[in-house]
C-alpha positions as CSV (number, residue, x, y, z in Angstrom):
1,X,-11.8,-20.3,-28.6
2,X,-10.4,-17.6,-26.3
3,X,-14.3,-16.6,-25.3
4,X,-14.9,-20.1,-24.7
5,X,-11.7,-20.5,-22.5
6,X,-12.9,-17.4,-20.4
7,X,-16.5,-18.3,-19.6
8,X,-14.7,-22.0,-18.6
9,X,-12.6,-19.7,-16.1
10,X,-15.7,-17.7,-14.9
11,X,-17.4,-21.3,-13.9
12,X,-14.7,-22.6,-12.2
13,X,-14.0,-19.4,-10.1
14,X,-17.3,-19.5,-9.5
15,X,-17.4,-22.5,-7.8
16,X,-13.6,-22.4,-6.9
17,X,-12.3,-19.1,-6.9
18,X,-8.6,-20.1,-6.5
19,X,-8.6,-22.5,-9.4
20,X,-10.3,-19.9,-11.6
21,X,-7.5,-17.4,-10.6
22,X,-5.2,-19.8,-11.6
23,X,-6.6,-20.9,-14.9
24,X,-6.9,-17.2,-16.0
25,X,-2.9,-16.7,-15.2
26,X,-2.2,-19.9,-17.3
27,X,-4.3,-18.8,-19.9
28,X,-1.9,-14.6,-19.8
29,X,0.8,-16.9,-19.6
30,X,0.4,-18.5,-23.2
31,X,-1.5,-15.8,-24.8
32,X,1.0,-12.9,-23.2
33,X,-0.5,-10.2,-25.3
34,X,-2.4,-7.1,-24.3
35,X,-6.5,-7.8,-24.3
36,X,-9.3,-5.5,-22.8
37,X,-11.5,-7.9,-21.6
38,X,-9.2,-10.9,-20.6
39,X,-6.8,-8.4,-18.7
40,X,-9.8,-6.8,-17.0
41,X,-10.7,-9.8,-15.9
42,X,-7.6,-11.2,-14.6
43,X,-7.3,-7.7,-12.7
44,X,-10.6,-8.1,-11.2
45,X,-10.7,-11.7,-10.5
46,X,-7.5,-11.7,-8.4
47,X,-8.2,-8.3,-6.7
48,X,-11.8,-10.0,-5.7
49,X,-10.1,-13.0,-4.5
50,X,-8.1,-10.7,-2.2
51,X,-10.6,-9.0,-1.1
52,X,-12.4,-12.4,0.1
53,X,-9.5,-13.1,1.7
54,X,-10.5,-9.9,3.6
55,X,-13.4,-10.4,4.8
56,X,-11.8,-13.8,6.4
57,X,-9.8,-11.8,8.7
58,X,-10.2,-12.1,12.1
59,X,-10.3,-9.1,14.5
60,X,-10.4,-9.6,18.3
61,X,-8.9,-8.4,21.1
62,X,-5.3,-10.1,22.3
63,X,-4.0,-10.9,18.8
64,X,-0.6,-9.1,18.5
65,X,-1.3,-5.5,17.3
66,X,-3.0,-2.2,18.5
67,X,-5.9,-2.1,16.2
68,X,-8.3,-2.4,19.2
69,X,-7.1,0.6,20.9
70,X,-8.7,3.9,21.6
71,X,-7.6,5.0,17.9
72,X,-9.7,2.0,16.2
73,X,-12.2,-0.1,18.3
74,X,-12.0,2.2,21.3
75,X,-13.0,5.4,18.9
76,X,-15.5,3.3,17.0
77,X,-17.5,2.7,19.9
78,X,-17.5,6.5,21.2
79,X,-19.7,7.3,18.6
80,X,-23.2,6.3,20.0
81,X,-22.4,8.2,22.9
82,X,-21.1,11.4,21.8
83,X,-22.4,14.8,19.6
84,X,-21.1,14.6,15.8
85,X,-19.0,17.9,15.9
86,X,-17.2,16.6,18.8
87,X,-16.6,13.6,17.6
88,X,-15.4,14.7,14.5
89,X,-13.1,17.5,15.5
90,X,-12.4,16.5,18.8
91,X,-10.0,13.7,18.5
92,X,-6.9,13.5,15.5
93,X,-7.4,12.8,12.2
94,X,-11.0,14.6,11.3
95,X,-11.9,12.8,8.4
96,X,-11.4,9.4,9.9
97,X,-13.5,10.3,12.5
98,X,-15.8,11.3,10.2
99,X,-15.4,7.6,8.1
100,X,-15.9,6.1,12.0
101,X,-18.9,8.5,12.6
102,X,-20.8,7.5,9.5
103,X,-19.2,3.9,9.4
104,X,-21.3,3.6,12.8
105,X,-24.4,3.8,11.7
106,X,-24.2,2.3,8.4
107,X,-23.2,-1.1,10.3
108,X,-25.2,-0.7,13.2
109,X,-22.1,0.0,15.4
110,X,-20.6,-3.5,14.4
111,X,-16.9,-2.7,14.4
112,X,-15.9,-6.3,12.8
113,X,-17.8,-5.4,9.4
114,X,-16.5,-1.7,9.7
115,X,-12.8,-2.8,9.8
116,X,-13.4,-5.7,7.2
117,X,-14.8,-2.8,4.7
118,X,-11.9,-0.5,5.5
119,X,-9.4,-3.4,4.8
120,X,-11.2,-4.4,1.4
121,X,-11.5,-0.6,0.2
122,X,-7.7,-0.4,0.9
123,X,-6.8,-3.5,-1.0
124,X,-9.1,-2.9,-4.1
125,X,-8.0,1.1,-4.0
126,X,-4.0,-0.1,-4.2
127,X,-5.0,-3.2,-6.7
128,X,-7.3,-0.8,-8.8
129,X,-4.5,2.2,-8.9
130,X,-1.9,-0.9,-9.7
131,X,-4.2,-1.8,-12.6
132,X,-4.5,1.9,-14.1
133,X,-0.8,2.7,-13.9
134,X,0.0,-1.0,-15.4
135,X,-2.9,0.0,-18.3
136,X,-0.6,3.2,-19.1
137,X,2.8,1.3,-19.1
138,X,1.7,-1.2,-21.9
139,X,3.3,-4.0,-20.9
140,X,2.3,-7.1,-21.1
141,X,0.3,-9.1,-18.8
142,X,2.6,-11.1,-16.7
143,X,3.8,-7.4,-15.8
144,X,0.4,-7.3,-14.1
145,X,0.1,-10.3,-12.3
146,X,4.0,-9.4,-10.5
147,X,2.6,-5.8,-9.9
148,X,0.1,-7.6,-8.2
149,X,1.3,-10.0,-6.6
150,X,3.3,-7.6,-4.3
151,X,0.0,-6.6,-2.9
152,X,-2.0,-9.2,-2.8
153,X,1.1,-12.0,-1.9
154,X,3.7,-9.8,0.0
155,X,3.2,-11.0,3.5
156,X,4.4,-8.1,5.3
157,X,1.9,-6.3,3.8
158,X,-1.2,-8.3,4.9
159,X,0.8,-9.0,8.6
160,X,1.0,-5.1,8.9
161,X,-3.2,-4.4,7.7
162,X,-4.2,-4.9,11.3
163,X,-1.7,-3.2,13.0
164,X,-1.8,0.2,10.2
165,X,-5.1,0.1,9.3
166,X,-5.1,4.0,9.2
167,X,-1.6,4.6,7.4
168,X,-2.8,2.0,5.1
169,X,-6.6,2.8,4.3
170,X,-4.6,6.4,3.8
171,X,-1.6,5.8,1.4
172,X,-4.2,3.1,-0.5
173,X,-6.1,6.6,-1.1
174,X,-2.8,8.5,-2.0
175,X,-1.4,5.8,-4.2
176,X,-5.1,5.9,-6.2
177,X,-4.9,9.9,-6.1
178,X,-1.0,10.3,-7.7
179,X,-1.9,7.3,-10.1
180,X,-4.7,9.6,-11.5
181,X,-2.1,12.2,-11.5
182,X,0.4,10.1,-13.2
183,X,-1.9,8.6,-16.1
184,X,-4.5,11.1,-16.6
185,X,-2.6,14.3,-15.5
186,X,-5.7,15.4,-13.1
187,X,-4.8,16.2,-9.6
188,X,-7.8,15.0,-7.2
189,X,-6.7,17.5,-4.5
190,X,-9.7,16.7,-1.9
191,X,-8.6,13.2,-1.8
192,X,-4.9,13.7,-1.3
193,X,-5.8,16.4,1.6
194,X,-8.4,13.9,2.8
195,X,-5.7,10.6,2.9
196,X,-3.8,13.7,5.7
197,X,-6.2,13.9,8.0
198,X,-7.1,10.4,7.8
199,X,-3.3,9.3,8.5
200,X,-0.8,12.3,9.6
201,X,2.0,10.2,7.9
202,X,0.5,11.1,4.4
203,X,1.5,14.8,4.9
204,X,5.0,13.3,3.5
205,X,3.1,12.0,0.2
206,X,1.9,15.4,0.1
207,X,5.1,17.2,0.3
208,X,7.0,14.7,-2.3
209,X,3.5,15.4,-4.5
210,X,4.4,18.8,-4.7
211,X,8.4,18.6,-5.5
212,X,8.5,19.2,-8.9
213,X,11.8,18.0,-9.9
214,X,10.7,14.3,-8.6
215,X,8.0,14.1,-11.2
216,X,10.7,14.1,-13.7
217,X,13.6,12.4,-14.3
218,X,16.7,12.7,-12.2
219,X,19.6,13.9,-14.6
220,X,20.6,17.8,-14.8
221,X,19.3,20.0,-12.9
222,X,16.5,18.1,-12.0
223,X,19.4,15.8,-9.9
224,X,20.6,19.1,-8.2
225,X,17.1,20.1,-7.2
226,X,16.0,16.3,-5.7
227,X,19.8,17.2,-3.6
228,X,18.7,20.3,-2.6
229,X,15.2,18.8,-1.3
230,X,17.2,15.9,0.2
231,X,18.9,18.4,2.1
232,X,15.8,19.9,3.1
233,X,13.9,17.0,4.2
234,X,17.1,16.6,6.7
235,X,16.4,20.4,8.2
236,X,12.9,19.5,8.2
237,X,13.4,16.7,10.5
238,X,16.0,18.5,12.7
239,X,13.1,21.4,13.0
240,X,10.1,18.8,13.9
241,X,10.1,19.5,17.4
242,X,10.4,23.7,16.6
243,X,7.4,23.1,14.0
244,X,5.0,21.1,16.3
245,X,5.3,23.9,19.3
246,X,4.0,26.4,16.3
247,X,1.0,24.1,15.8
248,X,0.5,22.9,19.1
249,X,-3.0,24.7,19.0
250,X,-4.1,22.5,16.3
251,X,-5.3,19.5,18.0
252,X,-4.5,17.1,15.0
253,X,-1.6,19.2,14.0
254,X,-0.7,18.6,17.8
255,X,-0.5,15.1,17.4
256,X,0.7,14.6,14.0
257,X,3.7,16.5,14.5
258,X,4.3,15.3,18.4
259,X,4.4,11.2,16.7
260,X,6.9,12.3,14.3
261,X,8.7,14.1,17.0
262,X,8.2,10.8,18.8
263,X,9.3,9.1,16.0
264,X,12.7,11.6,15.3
265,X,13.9,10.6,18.6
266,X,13.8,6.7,19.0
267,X,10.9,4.0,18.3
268,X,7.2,4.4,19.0
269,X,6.8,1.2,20.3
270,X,8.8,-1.9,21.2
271,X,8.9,-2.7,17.3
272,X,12.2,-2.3,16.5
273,X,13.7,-3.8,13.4
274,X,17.0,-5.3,12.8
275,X,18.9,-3.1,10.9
276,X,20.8,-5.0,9.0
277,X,18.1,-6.2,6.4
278,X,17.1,-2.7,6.4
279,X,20.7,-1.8,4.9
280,X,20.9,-4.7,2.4
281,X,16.8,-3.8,0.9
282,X,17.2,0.0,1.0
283,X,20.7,-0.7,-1.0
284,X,19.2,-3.1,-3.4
285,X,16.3,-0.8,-4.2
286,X,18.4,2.8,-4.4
287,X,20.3,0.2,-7.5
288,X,17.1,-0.5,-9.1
289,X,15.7,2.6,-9.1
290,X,19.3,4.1,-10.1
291,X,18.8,1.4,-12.3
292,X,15.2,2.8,-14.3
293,X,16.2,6.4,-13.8
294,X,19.2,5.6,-16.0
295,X,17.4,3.5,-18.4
296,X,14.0,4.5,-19.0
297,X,12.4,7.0,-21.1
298,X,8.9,6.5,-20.2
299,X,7.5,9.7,-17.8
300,X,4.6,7.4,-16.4
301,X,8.1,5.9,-14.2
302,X,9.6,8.8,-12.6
303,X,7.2,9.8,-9.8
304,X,6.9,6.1,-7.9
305,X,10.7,5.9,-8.9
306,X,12.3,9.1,-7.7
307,X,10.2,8.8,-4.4
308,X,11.1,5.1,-4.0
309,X,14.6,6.2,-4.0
310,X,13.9,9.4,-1.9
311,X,12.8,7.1,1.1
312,X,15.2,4.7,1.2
313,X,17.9,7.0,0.8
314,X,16.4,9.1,3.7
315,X,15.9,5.6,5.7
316,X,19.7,4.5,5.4
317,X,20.8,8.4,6.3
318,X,18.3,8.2,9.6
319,X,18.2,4.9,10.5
320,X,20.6,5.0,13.5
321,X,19.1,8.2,15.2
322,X,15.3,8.3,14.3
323,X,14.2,4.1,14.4
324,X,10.2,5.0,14.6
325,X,10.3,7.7,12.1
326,X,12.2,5.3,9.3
327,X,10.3,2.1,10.5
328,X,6.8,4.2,9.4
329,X,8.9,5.4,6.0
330,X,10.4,1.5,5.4
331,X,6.7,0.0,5.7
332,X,5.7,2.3,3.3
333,X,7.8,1.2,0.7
334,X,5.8,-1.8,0.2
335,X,3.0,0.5,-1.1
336,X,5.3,1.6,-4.1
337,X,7.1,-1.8,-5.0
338,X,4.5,-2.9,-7.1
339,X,5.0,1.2,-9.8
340,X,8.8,0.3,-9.6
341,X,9.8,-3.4,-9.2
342,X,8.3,-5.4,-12.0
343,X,9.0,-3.0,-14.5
344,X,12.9,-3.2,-13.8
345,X,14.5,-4.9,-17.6
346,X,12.1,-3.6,-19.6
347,X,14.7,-2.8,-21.9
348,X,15.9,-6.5,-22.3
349,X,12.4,-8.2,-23.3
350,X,13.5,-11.9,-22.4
351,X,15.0,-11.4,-19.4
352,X,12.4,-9.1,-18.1
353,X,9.8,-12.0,-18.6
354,X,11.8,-14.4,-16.7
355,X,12.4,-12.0,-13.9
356,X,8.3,-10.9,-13.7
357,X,7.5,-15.2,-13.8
358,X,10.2,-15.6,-11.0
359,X,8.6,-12.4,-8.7
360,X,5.2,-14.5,-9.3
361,X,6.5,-17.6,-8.0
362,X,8.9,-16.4,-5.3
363,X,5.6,-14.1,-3.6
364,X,3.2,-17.1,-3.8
365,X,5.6,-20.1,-2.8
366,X,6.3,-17.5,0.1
367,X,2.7,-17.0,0.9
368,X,1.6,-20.1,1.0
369,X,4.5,-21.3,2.9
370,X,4.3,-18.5,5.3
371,X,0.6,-17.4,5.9
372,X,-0.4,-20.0,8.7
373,X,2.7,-18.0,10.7
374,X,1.5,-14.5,10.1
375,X,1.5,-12.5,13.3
376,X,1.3,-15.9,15.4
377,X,-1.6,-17.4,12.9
378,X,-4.6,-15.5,14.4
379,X,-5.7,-13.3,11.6
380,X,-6.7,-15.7,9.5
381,X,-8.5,-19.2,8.8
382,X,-5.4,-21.8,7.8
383,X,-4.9,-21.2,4.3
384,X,-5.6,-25.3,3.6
385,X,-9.5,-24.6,4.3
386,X,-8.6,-20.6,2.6
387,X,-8.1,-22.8,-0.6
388,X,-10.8,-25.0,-0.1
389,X,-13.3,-22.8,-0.1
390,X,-15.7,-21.9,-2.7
391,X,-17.4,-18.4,-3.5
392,X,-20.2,-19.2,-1.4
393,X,-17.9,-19.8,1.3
394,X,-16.7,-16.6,1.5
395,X,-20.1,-14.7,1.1
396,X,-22.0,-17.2,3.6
């Protein structure tokens, strides 16, 4: 019965990919037990249907973000005209030139299927890491779909893809690279160092990689130690400006450390957010993950925990002298959300599965409702013909 329900799905998402989505959930939501093949499946039907989303977007010039700048369009387009090694090495961030250099030629320097390709590999590399971690938790399905969800529905997150393609192509990499870490204890060192020099502002991934006490949990001395690097991240900070005269010579050093500098001192650009919100969610969060580090037993939690709680503690104590620095580290808790958030409760079986159905419904209601408004409505198609539209649609 089951195999007969899921070839039904396949059909239908065939035709109508939403509706197929939709009939897999229903079908997790009455049979809410573990199962390779259905779970697969509802991981790579709804990470698919994100990714044809995608490869909707719209990129152009005017819309309301810098994507079409010198450090996206701008540097695409320089590649026809200028030698490899210079390319490469002389602008910031090496191996995103390098992506740019070969991304050139592979689409015939057409920079709207480039940046569609970079947005879908980012989205399946965060939905796919998502999926492995979720695999290791065993939790049941529903757990997946909320994990999800906060990718794939959180509307911040697909407002922001234009406007941080890099940072987000890069921490999509990172999150892929400490998920292997975290489930199959194998470090994949060239992809972390890669994610650097594709996004300076995964250097800080790095550094919280490589604090021991934070891949444990925080009770003991493990809690003095995460102080003591607290404390240190603070003198790290204070010293940016000391740090990036030491590197100046290094041209991507150079400009890694002179943003943060930048970023230390007051905003980067004229997006400055309200504090207030950013108080109330960074309080909410430090509770939850207080929350797990108290109650949970299972290792595969403390990483995404301890450094969920390591920004947003470092957000609330910077947040009135260094705005661009803690707007870059308060986007980037939307990357770890989805390790931390639906896994809150575990502990209390029933009220955990009403909390995981209500994330589900709150992020879509919310998407739905808010899409057509995202960044002004010019990134995307109006979600009414989005829904509409079958898989040939998409491809064609």
């Amino acid at each position: 019965m089951l195999r007969f329900v899921i070839l039904i799905g396949l059909i239908i998402f065939s035709v109508y990919p939403l509706m197929g989505i939709l009939t897999f959930i229903l079908v997790k939501l009455v049979h809410n037990k573990k199962d390779s093949l259905t779970d697969t499946l509802l991981f790579g039907l709804i990470t698919l249907y994100a990714c044809l989303v995608q490869s909707t977007r719209i990129w152009k010039p005017g819309q309301p973000s810098d994507w079409y700048n010198e450090a996206y369009w701008g540097l695409f387009e320089q590649v026809g005209t200028t030698p490899f090694f210079s390319y490469v090495f002389g602008f910031k961030e090496p191996v995103w030139n390098f992506i740019n250099y070969i991304g050139y030629y592979i689409t015939s320097g057409d920079y709207a299927v480039f940046i569609k390709g970079i947005a879908i590999i980012t989205i399946f590399l965060s939905c796919y890491s998502i999926f492995l971690f979720w695999r290791k938790t065993n939790t049941n399905p529903v757990t997946l779909v909320a994990s999800l969800s906060l990718i794939v529905f959180f509307l911040e997150y697909i407002g922001n893809l234009n406007n941080i393609t890099r940072q987000s192509f890069a921490l999509s990499i990172v999150l892929y690279a400490l998920t292997i870490k975290i489930t199959k204890q194998k470090t994949l060192w060239s992809l972390l160092i890669s994610a650097c020099f594709i996004h300076t502002f995964s250097f800080l991934y790095l550094i919280l990689f490589l604090i021991k006490p934070l891949h444990n949990k925080l009770i003991g001395s493990n809690l003095k130690y995460f102080l003591y690097a607290l404390a240190g991240v603070g003198v790290g900070v204070a010293m940016l400006p000391f740090i990036g005269k030491l590197l100046s010579g290094i041209g991507f050093f150079a400009y890694g450390f002179k943003r943060l500098e930048q970023n230390s001192t007051g905003a980067l650009d004229d997006t400055v957010f309200n504090l207030g919100p950013l108080y109330i969610t960074a309080a909410v969060l430090i509770a939850i993950c207080s929350y797990m580090i108290w109650t949970t037993r299972m290792k595969v939690f403390n990483f995404y925990t301890n450094v969920l709680l390591v920004l947003m503690v470092v957000c609330v104590l910077l947040a009135n002298t260094s705005e661009g620095l803690v707007s870059r580290l308060y986007i980037s808790r939307m990357y770890l959300l989805p390790f931390v958030l639906p896994y809150v409760l575990l502990d209390k079986k029933d009220i955990h599965s009403l909390f995981v159905g209500a994330m589900v419904f709150f992020f879509g209601i919310r998407f739905v409702i808010g899409f057509d408004g995202l960044r002004g409505g010019s990134f995307f198609p109006p979600i009414q013909s989005l829904f509409g539209y079958s898989i040939f649609d998409f491809i064609f």
